[in-house]
C-alpha positions in Angstrom: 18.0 0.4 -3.0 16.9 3.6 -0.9 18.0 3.7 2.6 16.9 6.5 5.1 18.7 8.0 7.9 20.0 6.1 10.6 17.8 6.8 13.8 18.3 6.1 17.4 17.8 2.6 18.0 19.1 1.5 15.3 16.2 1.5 13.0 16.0 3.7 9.8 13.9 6.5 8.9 12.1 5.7 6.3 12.7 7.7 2.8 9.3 10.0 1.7 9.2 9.9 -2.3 7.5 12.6 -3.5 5.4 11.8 -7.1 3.5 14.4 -8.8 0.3 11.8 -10.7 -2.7 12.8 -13.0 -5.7 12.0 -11.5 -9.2 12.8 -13.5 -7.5 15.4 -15.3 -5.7 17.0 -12.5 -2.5 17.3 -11.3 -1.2 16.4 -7.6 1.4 15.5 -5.5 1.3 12.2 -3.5 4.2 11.5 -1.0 4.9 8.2 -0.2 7.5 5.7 1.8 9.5 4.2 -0.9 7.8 0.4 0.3 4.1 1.8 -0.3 5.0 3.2 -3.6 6.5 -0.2 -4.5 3.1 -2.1 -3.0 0.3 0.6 -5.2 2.7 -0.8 -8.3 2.1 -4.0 -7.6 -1.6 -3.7 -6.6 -1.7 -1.9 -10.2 -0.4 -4.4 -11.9 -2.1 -7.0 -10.0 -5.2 -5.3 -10.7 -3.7 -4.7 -14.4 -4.7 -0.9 -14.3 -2.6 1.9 -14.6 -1.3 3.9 -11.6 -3.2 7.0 -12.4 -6.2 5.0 -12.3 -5.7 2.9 -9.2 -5.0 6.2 -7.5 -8.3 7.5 -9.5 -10.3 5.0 -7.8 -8.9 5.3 -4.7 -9.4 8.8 -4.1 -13.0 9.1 -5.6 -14.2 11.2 -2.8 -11.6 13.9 -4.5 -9.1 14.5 -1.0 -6.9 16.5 -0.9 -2.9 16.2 -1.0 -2.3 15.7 2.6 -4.9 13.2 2.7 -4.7 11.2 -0.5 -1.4 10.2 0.8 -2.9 8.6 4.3 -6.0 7.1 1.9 -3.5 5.7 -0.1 -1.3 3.9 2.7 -4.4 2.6 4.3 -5.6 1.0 0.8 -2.3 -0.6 0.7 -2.1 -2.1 4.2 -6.0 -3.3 3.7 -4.8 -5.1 0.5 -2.5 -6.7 1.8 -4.2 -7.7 5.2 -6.6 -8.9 2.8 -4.2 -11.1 0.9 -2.9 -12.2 4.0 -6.3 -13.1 5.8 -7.1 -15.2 2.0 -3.6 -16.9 2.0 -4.7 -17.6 5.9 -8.0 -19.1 5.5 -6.9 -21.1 2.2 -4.5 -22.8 4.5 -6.6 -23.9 7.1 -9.4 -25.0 4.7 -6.8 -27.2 3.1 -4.4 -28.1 6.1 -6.4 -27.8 9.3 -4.4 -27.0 12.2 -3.9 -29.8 14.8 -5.7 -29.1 17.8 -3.1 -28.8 20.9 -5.3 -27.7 23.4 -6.0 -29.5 26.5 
């Protein structure tokens, strides 16, 4: 398991993984927390593509390092919000809430 540095407060800061990927032929760099590196896997796999070719369609506007990095973290959090919104909705569709209200 990574752990970062201990930081006032008592949280941790978080470890930056740097990964050096292919994408359409090219080489760069992508740095990453450890989780979001861990949640573009899964996504991958989910999505039963490579991780070349996630990143690929993720950055088809071509960005550069510094920003493929950000594009990629905010893919990750919208899948997820996604999956969490879904998991949400199913839920209710199947188990409404009772109403508590007045």
């Amino acid at each position: 398991m990574l752990r970062g540095e201990q930081i006032k407060g008592g949280g941790m800061k978080p470890i930056i993984v740097k990964r050096t990927v292919i994408v359409a032929g090219k080489k760069t760099s992508v740095s990453l927390e450890h989780a979001f590196w861990r949640g573009l896997r899964e996504i991958a796999a989910w999505q039963d593509m490579s991780l070349p070719d996630l990143i690929a369609s993720i950055n088809s506007d071509g960005d550069d390092e510094g920003e493929i990095s950000s594009t990629i973290r905010l893919f990750v959090l919208n899948f997820y919000r996604h999956q969490l919104f879904a998991a949400d909705h199913l839920l209710r569709s199947v188990a409404p809430l009772p109403d508590l209200g007045a």
